[in-house]
N, C-alpha and C positions, 0 to 999 in steps of 0.2 A: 475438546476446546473449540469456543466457535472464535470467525473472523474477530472480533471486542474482543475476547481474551487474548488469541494471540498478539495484536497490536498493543495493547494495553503490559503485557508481560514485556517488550521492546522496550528499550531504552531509544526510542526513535526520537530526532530532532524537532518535529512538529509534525500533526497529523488535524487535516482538518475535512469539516462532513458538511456537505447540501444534504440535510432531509429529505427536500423538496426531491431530490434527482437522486439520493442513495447513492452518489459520488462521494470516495475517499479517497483523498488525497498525501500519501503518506509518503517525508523526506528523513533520511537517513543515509547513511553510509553506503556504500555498493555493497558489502557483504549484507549490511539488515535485510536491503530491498531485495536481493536477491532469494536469501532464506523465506523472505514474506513472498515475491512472485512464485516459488517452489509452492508455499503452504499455498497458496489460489487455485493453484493446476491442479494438485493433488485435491483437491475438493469441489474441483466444479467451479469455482468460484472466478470470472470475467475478473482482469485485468493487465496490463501492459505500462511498461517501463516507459516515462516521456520522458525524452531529453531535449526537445527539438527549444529552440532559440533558448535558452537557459544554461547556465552552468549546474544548474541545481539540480538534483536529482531526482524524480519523485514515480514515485508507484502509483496507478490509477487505479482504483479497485472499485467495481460496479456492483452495488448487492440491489 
């Protein structure tokens, strides 16, 4: 399963993509983001948890 499958199998709140910069932006629950920052690590795959001036939640994930 690549990173689009797994995000796409999530029932996640909204997930959105720059082409241009291969930035995803994915908001969900702490349990989603967390299972999804696990699937990143475990693959090589860059990304980090922002929380900073927001309540929202959101995974950053750089392909």
């Amino acid at each position: 399963m690549n990173i689009a499958e797994k995000i796409n199998n999530m029932d996640l709140r909204k997930v959105t993509v720059d082409e241009r910069t291969g930035l995803i932006l994915a908001y969900g629950t702490d349990q989603q983001l967390a299972e999804l920052e696990k699937y990143c690590h475990n693959n090589n795959i860059v990304c980090y948890m922002n929380t900073w001036f927001s309540e929202d939640h959101k995974l950053e994930i750089t392909l």
